[in-house]
N, C-alpha and C positions, 0 to 999 in steps of 0.2 A: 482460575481459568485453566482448563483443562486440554485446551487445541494448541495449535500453533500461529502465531501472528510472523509475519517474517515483512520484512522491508527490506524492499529489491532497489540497485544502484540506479538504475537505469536499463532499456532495452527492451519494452516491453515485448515480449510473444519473439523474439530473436536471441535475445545476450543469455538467457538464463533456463536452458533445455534441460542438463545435468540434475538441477538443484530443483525446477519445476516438477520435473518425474518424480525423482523423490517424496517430494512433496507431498504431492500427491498419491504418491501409493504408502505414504504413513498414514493419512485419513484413510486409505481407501476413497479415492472421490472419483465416480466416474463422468458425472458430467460437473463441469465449474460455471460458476453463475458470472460476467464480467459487465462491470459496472464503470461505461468510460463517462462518468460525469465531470470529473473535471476537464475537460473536453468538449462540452458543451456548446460551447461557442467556437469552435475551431472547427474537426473532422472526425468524430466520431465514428464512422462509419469506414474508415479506414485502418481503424483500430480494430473494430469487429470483424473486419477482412484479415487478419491479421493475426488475431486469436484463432481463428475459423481453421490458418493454415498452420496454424502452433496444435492446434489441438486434434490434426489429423495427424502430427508428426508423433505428438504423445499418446495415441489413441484414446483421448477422453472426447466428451459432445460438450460443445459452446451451447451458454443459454444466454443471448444478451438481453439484459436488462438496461432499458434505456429509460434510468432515473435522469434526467437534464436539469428537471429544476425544483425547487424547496415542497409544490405542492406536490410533483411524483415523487417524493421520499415521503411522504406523509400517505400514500395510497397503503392501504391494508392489504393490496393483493397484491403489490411490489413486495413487501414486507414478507408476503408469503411465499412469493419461489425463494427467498434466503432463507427462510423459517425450514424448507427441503431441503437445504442446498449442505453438501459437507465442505466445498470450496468455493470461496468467491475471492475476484482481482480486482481492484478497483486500480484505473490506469488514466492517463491523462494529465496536461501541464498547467492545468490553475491549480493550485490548491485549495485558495480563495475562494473558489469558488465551490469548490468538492466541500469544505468548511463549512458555506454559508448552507450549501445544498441538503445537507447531511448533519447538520448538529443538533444534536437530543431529537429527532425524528423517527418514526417506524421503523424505517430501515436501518436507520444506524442500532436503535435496539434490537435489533435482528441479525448484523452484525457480529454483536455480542454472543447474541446468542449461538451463533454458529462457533465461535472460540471455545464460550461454554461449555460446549458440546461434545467438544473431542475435534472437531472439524480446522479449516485453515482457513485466514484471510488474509490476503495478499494488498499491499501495494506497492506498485513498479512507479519510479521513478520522482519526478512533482507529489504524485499522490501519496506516496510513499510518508512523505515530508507531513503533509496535513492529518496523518494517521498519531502522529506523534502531539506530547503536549509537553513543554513548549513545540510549535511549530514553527519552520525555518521561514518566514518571508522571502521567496527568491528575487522581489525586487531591489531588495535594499540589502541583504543578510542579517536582518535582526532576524528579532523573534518575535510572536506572537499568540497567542490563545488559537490552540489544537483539536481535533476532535477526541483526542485521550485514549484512543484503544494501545496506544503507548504511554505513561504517564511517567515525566521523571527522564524524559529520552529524547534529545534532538539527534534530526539526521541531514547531512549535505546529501542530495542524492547527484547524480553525475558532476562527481567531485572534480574528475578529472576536467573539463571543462571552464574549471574556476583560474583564475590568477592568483599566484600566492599571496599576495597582500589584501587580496578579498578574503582568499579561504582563514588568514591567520588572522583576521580583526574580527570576522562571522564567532568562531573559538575564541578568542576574546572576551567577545559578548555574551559565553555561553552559559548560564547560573546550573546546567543540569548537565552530567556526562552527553557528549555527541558525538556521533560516528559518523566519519567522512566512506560514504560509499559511490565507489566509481561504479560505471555501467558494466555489469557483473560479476558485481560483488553483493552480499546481501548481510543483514541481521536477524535472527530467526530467536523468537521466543518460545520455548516447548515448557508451559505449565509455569514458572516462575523465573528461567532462568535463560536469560542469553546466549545467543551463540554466534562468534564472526565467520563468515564466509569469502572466499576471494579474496581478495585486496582491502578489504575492508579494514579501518582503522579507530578506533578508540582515544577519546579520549576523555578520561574521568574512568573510575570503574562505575560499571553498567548496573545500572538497579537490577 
């Protein structure tokens, strides 16, 4: 893999301006594709408002893709604006759901494909978490089966939020290096190799 995968703390389209530019002017991406599925069931549409005003601060154009449920991740033409796309974010607080919506589907092969590519894929927050394999369960802090565009890597997203004796039993339990990221802090993959951002913390060394 030739792009960049980064996993953001928290904060979507607010905490993470700096590191978003960047981002994005390493791919070169003028327009980003945002994917608030795990979301789904909650406010979607507040996220896209959201983006809408992040992406006239960065000067790039929102394209929202509203994947909600398993059968629009299996559409061939969802599949297709990622197949164009050099950036996409996937944002929103099920993971669960982003998981079920999105495992071995069109668009998650599409995905890939954009990493493949040279391009970037983003997840802020929850989502962040279910990009990863193992993936963190935020009800309970175990673990659980990831959609693997991280493989070998758990992540606490809005770490700060935790109680210490939640956050040190979650690390505990952890069989693969995992990084506590608070809301603006991030982990960023370029081609093979990790990189910590912010406050971001380690623990295990990183695949």
């Amino acid at each position: 893999m030739t792009g960049l995968l980064a996993l953001f703390g928290g904060g979507p389209f607010v905490a993470n301006d700096d590191l978003d530019r960047s981002l994005l002017a390493e791919v070169g991406a003028k327009t980003v594709v945002v994917l608030p599925t795990a979301d789904a069931f909650e406010d979607p549409g507040t996220l896209i408002a959201a983006a809408m005003n992040w992406g006239e601060r960065l000067g790039v154009d929102i394209e929202a893709l509203m994947v909600m449920q398993r059968h629009d991740a299996e559409d061939a033409g969802a599949a297709g604006v990622i197949d164009a796309a050099n950036a996409v974010y996937l944002v929103g607080d099920s993971p669960m759901h982003l998981r079920s919506a999105l495992k071995d589907t069109a668009v998650f092969h599409a995905l890939v494909g954009v990493i493949d590519r040279g391009g970037l894929v983003a997840g802020i927050g929850p989502s962040a978490a279910a990009l990863c394999d193992p993936m963190l369960d935020l009800r309970g802090g175990a673990f659980t089966l990831g959609l693997g565009l991280a493989p070998g890597l758990a992540v606490v997203p809005e770490s700060e939020t935790w109680a210490a004796d939640r956050l040190h039993r979650t690390i505990s339990l952890a069989n693969t290096p995992l990084v506590e990221l608070p809301t603006g802090a991030a982990v960023v993959r370029r081609g093979g190799t990790w990189e910590l951002s912010g406050d971001a913390v380690a623990h295990g060394e990183l695949p």
